[in-house]
PDB file of N, CA, C and O in Angstrom:
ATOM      1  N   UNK A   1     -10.705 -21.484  18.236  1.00  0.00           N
ATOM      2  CA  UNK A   1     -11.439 -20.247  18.107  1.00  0.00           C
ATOM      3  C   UNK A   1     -10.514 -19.079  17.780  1.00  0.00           C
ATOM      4  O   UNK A   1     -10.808 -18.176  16.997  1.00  0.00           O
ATOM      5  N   UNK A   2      -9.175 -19.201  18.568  1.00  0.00           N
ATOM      6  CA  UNK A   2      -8.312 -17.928  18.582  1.00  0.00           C
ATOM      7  C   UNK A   2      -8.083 -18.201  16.911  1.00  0.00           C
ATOM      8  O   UNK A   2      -8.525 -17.256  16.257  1.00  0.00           O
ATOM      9  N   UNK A   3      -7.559 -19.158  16.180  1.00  0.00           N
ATOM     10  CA  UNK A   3      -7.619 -19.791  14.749  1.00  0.00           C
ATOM     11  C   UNK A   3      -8.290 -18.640  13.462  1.00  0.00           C
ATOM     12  O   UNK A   3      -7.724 -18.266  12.435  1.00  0.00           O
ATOM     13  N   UNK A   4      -9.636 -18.293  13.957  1.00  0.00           N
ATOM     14  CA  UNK A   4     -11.035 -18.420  13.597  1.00  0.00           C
ATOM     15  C   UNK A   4     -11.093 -16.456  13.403  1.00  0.00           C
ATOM     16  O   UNK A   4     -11.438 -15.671  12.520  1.00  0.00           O
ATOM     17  N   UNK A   5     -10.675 -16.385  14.447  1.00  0.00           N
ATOM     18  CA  UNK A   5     -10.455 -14.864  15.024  1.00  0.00           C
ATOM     19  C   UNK A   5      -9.559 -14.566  14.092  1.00  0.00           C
ATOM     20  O   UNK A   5     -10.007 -14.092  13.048  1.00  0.00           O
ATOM     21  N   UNK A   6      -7.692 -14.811  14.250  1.00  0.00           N
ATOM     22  CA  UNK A   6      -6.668 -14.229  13.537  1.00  0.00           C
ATOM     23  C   UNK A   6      -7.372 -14.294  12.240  1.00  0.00           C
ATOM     24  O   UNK A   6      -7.106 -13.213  11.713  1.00  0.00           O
ATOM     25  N   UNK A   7      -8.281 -15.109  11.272  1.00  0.00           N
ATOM     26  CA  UNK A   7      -8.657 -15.378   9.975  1.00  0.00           C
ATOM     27  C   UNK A   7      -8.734 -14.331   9.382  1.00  0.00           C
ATOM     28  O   UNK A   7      -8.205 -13.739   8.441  1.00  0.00           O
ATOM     29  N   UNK A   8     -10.084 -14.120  10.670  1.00  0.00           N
ATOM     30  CA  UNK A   8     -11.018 -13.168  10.062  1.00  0.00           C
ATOM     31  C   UNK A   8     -10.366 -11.446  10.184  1.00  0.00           C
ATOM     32  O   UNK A   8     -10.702 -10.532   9.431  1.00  0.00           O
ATOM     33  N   UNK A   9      -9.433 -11.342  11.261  1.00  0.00           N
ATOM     34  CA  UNK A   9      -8.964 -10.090  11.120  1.00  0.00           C
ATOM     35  C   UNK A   9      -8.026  -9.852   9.954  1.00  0.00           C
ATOM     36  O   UNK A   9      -8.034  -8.725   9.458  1.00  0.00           O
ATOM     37  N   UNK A  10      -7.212 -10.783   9.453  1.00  0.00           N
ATOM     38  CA  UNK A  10      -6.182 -10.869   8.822  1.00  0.00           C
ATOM     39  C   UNK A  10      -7.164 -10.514   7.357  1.00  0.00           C
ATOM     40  O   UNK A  10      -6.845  -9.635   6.557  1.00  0.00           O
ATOM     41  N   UNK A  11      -8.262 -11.294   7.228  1.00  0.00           N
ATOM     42  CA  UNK A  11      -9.192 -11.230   5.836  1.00  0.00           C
ATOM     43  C   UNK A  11      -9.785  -9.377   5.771  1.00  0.00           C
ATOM     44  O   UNK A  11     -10.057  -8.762   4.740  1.00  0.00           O
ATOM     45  N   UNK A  12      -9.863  -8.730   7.495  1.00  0.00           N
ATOM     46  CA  UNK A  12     -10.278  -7.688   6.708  1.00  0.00           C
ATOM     47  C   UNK A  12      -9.115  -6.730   6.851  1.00  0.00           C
ATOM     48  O   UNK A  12      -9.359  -5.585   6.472  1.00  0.00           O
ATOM     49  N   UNK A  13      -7.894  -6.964   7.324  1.00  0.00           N
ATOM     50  CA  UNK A  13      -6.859  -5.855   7.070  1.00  0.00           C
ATOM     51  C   UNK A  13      -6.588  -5.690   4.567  1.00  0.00           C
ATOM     52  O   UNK A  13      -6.573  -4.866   3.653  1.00  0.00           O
ATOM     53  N   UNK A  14      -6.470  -7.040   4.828  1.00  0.00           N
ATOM     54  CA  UNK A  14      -6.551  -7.445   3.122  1.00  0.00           C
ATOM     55  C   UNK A  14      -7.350  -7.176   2.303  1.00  0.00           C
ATOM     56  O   UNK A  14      -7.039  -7.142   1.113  1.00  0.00           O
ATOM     57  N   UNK A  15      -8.862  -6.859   2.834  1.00  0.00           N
ATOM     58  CA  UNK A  15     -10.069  -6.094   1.761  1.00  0.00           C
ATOM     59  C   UNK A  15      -9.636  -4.878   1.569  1.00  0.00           C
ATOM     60  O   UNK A  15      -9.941  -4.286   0.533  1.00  0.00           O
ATOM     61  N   UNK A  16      -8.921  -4.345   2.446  1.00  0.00           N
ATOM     62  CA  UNK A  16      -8.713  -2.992   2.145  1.00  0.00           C
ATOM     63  C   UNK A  16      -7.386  -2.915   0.764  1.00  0.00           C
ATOM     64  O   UNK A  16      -7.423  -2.399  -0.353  1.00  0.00           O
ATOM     65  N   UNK A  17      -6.855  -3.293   1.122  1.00  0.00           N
ATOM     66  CA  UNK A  17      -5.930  -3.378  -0.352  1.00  0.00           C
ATOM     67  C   UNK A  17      -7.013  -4.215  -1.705  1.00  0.00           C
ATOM     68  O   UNK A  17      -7.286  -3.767  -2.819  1.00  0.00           O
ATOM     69  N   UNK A  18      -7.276  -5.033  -1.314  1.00  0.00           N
ATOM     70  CA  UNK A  18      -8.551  -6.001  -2.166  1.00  0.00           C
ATOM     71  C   UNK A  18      -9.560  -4.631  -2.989  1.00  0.00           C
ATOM     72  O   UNK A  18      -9.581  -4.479  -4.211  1.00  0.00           O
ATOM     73  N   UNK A  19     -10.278  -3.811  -2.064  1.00  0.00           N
ATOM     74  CA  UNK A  19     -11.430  -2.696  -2.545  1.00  0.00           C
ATOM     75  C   UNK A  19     -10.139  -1.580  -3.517  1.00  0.00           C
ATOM     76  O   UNK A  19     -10.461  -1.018  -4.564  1.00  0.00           O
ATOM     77  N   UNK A  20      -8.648  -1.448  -2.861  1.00  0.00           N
ATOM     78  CA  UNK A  20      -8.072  -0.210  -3.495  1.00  0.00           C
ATOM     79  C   UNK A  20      -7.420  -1.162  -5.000  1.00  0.00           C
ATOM     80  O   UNK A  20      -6.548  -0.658  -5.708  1.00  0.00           O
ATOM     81  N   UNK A  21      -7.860  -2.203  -5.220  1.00  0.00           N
ATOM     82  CA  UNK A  21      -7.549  -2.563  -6.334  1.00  0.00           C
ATOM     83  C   UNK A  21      -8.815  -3.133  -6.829  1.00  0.00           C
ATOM     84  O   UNK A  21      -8.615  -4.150  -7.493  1.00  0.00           O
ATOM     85  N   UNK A  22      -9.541  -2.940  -6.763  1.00  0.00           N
ATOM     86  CA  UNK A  22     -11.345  -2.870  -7.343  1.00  0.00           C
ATOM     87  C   UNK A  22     -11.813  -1.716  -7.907  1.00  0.00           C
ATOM     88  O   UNK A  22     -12.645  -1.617  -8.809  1.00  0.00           O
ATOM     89  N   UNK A  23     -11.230  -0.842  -7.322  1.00  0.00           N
ATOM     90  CA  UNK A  23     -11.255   0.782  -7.540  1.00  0.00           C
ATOM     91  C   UNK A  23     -10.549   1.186  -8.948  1.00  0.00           C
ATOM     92  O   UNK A  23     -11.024   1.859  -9.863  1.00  0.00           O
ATOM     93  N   UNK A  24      -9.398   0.632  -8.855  1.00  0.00           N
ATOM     94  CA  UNK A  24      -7.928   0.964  -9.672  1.00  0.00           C
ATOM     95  C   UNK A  24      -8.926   0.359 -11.003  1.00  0.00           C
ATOM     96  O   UNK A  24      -9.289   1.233 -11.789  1.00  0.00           O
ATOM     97  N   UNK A  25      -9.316  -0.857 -11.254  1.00  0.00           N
ATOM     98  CA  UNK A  25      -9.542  -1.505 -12.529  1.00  0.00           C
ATOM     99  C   UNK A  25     -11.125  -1.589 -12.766  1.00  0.00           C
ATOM    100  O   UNK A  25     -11.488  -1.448 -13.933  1.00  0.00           O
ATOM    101  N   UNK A  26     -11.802  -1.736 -12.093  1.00  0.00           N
ATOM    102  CA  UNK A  26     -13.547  -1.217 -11.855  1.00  0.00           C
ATOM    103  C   UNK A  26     -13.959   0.309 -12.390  1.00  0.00           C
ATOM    104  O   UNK A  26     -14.527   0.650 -13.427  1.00  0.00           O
ATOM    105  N   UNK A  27     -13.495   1.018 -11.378  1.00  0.00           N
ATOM    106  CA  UNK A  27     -14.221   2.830 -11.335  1.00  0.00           C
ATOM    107  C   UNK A  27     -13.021   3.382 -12.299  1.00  0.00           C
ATOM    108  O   UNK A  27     -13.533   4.079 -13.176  1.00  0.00           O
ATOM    109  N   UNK A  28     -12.088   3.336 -12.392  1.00  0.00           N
ATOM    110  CA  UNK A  28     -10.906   4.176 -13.021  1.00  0.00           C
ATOM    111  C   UNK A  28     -10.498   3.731 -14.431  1.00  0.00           C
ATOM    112  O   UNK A  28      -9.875   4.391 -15.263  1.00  0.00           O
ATOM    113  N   UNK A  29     -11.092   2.157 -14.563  1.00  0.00           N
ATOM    114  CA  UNK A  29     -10.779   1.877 -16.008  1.00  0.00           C
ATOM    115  C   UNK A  29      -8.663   1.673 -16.693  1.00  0.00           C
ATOM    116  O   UNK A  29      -8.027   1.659 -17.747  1.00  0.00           O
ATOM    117  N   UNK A  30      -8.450   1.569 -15.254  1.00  0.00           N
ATOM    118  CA  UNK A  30      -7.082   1.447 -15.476  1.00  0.00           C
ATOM    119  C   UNK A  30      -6.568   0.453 -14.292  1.00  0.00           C
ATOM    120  O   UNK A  30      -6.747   0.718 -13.104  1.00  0.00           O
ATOM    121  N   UNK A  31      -5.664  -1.158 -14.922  1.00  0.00           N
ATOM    122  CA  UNK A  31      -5.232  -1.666 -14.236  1.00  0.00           C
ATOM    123  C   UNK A  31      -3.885  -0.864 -14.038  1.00  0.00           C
ATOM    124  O   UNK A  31      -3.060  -0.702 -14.937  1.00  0.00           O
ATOM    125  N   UNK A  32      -3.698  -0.117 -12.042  1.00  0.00           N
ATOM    126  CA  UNK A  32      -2.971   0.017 -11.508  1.00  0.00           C
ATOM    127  C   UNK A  32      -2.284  -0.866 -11.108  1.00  0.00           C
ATOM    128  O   UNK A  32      -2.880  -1.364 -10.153  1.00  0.00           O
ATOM    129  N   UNK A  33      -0.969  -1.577 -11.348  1.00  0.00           N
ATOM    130  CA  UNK A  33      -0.578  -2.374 -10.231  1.00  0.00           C
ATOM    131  C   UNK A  33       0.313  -1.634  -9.051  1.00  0.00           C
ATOM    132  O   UNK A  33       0.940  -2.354  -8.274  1.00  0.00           O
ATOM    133  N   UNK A  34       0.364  -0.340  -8.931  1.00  0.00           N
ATOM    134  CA  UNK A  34       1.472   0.155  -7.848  1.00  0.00           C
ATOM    135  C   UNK A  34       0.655   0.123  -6.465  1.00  0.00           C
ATOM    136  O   UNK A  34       0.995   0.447  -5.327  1.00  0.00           O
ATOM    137  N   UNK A  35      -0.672  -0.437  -7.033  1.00  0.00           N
ATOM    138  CA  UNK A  35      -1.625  -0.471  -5.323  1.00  0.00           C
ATOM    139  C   UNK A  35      -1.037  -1.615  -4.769  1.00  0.00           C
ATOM    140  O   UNK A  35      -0.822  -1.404  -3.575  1.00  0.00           O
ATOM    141  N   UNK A  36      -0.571  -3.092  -5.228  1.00  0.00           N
ATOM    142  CA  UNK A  36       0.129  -4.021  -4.261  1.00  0.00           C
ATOM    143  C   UNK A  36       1.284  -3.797  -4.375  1.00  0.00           C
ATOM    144  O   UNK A  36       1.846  -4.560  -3.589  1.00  0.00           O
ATOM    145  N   UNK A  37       2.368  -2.905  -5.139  1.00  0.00           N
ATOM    146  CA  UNK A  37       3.718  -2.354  -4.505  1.00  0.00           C
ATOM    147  C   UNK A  37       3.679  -1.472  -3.854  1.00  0.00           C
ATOM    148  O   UNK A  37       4.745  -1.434  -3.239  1.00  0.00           O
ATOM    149  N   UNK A  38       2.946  -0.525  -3.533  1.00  0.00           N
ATOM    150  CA  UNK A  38       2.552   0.199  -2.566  1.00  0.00           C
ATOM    151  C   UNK A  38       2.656  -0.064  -0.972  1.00  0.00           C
ATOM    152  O   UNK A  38       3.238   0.562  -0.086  1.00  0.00           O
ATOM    153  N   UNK A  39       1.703  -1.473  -0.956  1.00  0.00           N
ATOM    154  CA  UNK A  39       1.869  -2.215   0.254  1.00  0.00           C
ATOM    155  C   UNK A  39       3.171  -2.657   0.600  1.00  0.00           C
ATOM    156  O   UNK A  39       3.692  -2.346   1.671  1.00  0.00           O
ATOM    157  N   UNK A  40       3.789  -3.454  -0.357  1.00  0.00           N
ATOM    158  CA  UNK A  40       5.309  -3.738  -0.126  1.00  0.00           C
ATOM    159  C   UNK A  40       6.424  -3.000   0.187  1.00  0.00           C
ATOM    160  O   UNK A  40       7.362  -3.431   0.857  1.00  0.00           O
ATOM    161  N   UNK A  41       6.325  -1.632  -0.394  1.00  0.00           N
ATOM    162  CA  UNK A  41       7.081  -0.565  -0.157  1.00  0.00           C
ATOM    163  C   UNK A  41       6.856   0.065   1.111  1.00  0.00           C
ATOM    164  O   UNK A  41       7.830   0.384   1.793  1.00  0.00           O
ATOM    165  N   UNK A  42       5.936   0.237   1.422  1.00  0.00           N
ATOM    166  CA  UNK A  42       5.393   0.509   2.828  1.00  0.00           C
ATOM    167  C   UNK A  42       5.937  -0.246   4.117  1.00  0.00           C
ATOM    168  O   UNK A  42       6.332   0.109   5.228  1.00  0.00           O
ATOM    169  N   UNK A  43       5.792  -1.314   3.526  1.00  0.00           N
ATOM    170  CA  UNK A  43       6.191  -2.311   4.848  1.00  0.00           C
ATOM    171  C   UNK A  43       8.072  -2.352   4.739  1.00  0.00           C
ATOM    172  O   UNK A  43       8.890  -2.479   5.650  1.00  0.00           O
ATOM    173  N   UNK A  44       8.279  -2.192   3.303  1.00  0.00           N
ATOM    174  CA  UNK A  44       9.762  -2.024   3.554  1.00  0.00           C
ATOM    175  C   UNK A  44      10.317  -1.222   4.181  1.00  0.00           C
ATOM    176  O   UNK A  44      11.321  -1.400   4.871  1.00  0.00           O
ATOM    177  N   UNK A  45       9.544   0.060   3.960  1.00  0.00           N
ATOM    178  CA  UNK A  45      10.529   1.245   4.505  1.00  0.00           C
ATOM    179  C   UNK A  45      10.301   1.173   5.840  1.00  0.00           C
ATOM    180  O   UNK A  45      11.023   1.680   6.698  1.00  0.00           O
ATOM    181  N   UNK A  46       8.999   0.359   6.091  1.00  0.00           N
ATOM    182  CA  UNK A  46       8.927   0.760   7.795  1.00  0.00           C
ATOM    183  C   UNK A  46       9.916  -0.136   8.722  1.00  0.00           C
ATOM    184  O   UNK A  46      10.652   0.165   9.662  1.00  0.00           O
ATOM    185  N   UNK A  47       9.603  -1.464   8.012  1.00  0.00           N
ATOM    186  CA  UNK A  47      10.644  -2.138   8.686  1.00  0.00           C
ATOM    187  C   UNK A  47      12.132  -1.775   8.693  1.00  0.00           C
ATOM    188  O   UNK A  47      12.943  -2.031   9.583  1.00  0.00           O
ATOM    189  N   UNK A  48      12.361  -1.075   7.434  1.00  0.00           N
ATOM    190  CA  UNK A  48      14.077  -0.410   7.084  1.00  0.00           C
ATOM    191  C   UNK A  48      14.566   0.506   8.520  1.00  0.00           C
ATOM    192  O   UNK A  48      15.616   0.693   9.136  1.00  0.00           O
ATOM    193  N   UNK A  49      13.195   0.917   8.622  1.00  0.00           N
ATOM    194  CA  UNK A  49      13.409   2.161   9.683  1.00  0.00           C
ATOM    195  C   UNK A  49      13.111   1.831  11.197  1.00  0.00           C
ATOM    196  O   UNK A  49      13.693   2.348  12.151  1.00  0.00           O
ATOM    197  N   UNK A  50      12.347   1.112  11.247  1.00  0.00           N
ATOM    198  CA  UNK A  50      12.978   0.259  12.784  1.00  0.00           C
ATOM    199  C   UNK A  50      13.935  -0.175  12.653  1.00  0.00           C
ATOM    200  O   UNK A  50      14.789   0.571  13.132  1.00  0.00           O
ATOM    201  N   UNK A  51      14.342  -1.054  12.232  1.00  0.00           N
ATOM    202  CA  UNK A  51      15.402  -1.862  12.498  1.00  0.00           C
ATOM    203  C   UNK A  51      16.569  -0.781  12.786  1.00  0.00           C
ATOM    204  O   UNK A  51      17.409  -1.053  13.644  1.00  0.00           O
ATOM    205  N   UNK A  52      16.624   0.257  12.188  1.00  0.00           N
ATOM    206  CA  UNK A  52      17.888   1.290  11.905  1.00  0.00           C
ATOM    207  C   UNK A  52      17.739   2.585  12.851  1.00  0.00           C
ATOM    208  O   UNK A  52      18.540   3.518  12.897  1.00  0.00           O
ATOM    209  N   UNK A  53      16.234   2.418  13.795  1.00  0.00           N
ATOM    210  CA  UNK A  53      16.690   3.119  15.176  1.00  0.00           C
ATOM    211  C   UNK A  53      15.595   4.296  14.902  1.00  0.00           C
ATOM    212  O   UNK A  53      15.279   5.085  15.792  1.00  0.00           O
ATOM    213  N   UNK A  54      15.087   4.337  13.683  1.00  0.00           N
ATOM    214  CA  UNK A  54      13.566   5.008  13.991  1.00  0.00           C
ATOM    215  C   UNK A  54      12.629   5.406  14.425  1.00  0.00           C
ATOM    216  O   UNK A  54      11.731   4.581  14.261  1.00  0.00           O
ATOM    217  N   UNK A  55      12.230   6.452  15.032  1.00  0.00           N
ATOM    218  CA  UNK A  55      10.879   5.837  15.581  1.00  0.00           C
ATOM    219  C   UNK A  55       9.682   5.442  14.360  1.00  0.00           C
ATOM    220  O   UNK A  55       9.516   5.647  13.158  1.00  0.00           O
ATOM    221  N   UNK A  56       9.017   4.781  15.435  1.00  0.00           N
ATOM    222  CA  UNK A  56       7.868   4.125  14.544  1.00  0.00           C
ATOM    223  C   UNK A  56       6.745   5.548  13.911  1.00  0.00           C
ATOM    224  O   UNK A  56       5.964   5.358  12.978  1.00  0.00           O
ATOM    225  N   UNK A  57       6.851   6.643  14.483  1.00  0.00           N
ATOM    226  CA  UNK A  57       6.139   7.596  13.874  1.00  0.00           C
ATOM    227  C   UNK A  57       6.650   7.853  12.804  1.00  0.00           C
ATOM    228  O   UNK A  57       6.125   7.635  11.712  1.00  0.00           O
ATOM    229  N   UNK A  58       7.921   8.430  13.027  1.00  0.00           N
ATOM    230  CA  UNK A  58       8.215   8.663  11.996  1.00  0.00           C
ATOM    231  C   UNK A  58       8.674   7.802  10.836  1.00  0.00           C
ATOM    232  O   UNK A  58       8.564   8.215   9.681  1.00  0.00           O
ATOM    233  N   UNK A  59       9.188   6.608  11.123  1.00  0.00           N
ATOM    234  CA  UNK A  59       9.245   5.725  10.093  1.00  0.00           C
ATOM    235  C   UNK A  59       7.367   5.723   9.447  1.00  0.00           C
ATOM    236  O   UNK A  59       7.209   6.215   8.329  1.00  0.00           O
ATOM    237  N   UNK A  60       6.560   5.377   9.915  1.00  0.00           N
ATOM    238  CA  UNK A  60       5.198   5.202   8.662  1.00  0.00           C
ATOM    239  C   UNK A  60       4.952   6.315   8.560  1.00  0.00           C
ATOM    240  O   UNK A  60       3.773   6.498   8.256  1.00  0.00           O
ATOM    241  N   UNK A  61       5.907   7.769   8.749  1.00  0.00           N
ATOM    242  CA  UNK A  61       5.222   9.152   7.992  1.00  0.00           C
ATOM    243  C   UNK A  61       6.063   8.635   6.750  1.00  0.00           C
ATOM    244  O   UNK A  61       5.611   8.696   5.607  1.00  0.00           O
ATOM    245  N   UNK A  62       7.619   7.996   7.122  1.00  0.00           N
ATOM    246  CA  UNK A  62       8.491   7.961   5.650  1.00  0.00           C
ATOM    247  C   UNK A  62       7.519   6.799   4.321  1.00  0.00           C
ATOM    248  O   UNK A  62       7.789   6.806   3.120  1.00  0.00           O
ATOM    249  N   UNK A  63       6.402   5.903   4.979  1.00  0.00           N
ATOM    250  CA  UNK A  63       6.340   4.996   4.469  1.00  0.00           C
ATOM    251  C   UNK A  63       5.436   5.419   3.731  1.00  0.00           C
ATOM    252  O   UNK A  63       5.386   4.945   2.596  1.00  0.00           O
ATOM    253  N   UNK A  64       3.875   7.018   4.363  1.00  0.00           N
ATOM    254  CA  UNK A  64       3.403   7.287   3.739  1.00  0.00           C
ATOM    255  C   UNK A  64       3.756   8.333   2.698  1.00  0.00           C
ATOM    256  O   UNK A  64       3.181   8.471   1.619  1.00  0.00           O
ATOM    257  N   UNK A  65       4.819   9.086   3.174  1.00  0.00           N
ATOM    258  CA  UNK A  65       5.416   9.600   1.656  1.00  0.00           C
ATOM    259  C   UNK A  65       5.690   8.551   0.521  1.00  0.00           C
ATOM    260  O   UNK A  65       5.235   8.728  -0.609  1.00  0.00           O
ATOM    261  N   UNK A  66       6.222   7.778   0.752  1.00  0.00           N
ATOM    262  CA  UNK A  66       7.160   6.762  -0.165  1.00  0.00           C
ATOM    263  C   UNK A  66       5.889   6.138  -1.074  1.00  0.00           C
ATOM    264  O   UNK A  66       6.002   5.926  -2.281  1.00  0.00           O
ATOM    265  N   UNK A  67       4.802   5.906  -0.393  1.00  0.00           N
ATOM    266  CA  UNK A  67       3.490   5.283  -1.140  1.00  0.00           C
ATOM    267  C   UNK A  67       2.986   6.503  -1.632  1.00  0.00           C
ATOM    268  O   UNK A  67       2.830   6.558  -2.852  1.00  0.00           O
ATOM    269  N   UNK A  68       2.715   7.430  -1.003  1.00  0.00           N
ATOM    270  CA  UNK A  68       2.335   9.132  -2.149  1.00  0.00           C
ATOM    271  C   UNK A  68       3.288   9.298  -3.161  1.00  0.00           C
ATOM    272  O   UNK A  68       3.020  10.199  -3.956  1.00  0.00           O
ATOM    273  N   UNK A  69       4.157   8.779  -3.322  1.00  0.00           N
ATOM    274  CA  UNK A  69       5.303   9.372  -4.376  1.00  0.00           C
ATOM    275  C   UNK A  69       5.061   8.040  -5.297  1.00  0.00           C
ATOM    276  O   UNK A  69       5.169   8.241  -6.507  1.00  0.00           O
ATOM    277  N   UNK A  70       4.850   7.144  -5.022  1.00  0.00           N
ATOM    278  CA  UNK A  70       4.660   5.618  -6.369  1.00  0.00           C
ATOM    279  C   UNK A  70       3.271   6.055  -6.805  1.00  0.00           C
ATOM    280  O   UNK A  70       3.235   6.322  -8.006  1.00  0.00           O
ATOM    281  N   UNK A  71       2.077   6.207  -6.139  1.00  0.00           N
ATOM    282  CA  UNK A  71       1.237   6.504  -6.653  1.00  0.00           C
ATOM    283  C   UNK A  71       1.111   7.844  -7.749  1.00  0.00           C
ATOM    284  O   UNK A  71       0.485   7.813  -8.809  1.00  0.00           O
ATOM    285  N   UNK A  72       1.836   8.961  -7.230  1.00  0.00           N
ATOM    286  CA  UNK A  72       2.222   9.901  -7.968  1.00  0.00           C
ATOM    287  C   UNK A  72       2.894   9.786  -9.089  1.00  0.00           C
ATOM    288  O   UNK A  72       2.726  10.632  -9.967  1.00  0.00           O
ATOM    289  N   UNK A  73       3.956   8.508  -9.310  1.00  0.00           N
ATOM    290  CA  UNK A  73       4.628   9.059 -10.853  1.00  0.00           C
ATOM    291  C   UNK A  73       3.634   7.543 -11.667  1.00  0.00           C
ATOM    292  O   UNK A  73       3.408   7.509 -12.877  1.00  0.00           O
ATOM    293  N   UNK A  74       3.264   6.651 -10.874  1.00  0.00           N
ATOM    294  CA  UNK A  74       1.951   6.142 -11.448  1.00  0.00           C
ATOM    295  C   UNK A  74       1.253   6.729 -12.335  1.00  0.00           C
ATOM    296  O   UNK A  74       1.271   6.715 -13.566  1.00  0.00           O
ATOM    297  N   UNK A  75       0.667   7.219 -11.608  1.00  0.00           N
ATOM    298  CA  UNK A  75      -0.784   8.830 -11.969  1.00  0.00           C
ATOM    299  C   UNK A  75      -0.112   9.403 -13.234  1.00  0.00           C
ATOM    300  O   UNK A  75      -0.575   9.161 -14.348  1.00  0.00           O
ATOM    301  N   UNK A  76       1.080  10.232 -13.034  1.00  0.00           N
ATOM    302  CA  UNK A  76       1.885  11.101 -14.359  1.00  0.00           C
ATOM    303  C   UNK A  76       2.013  10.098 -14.966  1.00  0.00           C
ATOM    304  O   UNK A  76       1.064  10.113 -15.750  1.00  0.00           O
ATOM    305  N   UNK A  77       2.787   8.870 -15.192  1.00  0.00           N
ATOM    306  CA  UNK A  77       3.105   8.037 -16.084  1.00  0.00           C
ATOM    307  C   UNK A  77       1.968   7.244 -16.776  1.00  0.00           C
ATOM    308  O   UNK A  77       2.232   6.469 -17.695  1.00  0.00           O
ATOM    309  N   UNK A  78       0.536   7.462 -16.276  1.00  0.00           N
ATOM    310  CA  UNK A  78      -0.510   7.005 -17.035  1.00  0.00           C
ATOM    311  C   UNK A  78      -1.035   8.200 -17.804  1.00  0.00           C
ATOM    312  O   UNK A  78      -1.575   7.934 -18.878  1.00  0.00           O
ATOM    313  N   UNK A  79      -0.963   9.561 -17.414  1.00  0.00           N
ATOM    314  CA  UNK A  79      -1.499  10.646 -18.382  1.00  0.00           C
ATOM    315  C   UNK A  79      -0.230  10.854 -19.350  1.00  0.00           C
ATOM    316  O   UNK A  79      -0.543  10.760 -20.537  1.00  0.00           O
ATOM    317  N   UNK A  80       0.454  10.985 -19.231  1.00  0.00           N
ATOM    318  CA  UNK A  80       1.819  11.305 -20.157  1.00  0.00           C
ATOM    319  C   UNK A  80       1.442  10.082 -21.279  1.00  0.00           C
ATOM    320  O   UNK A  80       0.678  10.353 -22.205  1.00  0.00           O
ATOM    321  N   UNK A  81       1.977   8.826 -21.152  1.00  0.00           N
ATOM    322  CA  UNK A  81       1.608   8.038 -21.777  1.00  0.00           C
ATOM    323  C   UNK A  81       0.398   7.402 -22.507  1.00  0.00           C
ATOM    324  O   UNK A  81       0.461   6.524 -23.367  1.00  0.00           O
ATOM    325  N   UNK A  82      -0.822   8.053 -21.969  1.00  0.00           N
ATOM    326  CA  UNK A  82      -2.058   7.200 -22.746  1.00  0.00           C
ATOM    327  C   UNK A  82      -2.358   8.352 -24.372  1.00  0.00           C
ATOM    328  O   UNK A  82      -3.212   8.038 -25.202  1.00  0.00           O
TER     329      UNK A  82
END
């Protein structure tokens, strides 16, 4: 049962990245891929920053800058370019 449980939580932490890349190529008409480096970068910096004596606040404020700033030259680098 515990099996059954982790599944299903694990399936909806993942819709949420799943819907922000439904969004990206659905409603916006533009395949984004910086929505699953986004995630990766996120988890890098956070883990970078525990490990190195962080706190955990402030390490995922660094992680949500770091994902505002990919999405950002994203964004410019699709109007500049199209």
């Amino acid at each position: 049962m515990t099996g059954i449980v982790s599944v299903v939580i694990q399936s909806l932490i993942l819709s949420i990245m799943a819907l922000g890349i439904y969004i990206s190529y659905k409603i916006l008409d533009f395949p984004d891929l910086s929505v699953d480096g986004s995630f990766s970068l996120g988890g890098a910096v956070i883990a970078f920053s525990l490990t190195n004596g962080i706190s955990p606040t402030l390490g995922t404020l660094l992680a949500l800058i770091c994902g505002l700033i990919s999405g950002l030259v994203t964004g410019i680098l699709h109007i500049k370019l199209k």
